[in-house]
C-alpha positions in Angstrom: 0.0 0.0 0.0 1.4 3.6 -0.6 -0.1 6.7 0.5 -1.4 9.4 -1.6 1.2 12.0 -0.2 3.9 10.1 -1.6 2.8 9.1 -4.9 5.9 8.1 -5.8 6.3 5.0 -4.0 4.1 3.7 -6.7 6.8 3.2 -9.2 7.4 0.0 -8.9 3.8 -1.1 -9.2 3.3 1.3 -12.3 5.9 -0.2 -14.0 4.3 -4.2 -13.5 1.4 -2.3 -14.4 3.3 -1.3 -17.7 4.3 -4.5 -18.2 1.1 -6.6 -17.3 -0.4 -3.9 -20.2 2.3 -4.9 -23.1 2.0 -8.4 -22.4 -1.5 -8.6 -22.4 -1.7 -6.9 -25.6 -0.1 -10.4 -26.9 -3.5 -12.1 -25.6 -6.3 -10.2 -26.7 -8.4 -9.6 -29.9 -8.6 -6.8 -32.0 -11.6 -5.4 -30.0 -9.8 -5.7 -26.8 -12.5 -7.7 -25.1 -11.2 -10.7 -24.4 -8.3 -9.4 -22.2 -9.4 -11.6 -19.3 -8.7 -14.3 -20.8 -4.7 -14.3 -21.0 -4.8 -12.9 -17.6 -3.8 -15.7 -16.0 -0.8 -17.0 -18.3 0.5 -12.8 -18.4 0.6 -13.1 -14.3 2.8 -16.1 -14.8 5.0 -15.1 -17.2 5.8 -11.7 -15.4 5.8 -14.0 -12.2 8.5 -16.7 -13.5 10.5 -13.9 -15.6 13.8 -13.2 -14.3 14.4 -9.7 -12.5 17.3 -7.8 -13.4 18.0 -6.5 -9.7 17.7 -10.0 -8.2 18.9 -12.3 -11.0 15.8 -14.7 -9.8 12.1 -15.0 -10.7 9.2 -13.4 -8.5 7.9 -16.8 -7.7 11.2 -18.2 -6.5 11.5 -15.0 -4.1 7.4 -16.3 -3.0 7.9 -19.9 -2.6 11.9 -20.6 -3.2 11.6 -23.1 -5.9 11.4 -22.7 -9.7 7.9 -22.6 -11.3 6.3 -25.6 -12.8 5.7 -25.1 -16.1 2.3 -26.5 -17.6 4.0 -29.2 -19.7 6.3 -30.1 -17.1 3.6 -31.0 -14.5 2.4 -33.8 -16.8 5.1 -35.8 -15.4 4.9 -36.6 -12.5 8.0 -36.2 -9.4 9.7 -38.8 -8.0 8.3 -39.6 -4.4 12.3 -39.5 -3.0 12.8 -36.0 -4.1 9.6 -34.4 -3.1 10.6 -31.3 -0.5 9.1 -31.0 2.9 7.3 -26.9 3.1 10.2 -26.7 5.9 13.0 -27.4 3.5 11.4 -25.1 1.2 11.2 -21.9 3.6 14.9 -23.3 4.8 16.0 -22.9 1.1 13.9 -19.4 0.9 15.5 -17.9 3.5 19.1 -19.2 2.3 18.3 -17.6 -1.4 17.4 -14.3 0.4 20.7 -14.0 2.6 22.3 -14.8 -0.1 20.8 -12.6 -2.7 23.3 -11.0 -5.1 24.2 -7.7 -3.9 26.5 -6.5 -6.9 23.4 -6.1 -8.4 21.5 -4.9 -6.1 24.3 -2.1 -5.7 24.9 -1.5 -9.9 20.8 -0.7 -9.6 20.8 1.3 -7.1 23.4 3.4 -8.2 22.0 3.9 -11.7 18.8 4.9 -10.0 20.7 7.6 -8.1 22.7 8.7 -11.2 19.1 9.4 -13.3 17.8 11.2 -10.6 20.4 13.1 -10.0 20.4 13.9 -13.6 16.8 14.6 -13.7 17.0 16.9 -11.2 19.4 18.9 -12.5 17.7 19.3 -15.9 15.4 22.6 -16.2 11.7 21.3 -16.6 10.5 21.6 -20.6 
């Protein structure tokens, strides 16, 4: 949730906004009517794309595995292999300590660097 003093901590979720737009626009009809329909397969692909901050997908941040791709589910997993929820959330928390902060610190730079370039520009 974001406040509406501070409209722009809503960046992030305009721009998965943005995105959700342009890859719905892959799904629909010419009318535009049918946009409801890809819904569901443009939430997974933004969900199992890989971020460029991270270097992981949005749903192995959520549940610390890789996603399971419809034609991969078809086959069913070995009973030896399956994971306990605890191994999972062990495995979660591992992949969050050991996120890769290189990136992490390249992004956040860049975002300082264009605003302190916008900033300095005279408004049009």
């Amino acid at each position: 949730m974001a406040s509406a003093e501070h409209p722009e901590t809503n960046g992030l979720v305009e721009k998965v906004n943005g995105t959700l737009v342009a890859t719905l626009a892959a799904f629909v009809n010419f009318e535009h009517n049918d946009w409801d329909r890809g819904l569901q397969q443009a939430a997974f692909s933004i969900n199992t794309a890989k971020q460029s901050t991270t270097q992981i997908t949005p749903f192995e941040l959520v549940y610390g595995r890789s996603a399971v791709f419809p034609h991969e589910a078809s086959f069913p997993w070995p009973p030896d292999h399956a994971e306990t929820h605890e191994e999972r959330l062990k495995k979660s928390d591992q992949m969050e300590k050991n996120r890769p902060t290189p990136s992490l610190q390249k992004t956040k730079e860049k975002q300082v660097r264009l605003r302190s370039s916008s900033e300095t520009k005279p408004p049009v």
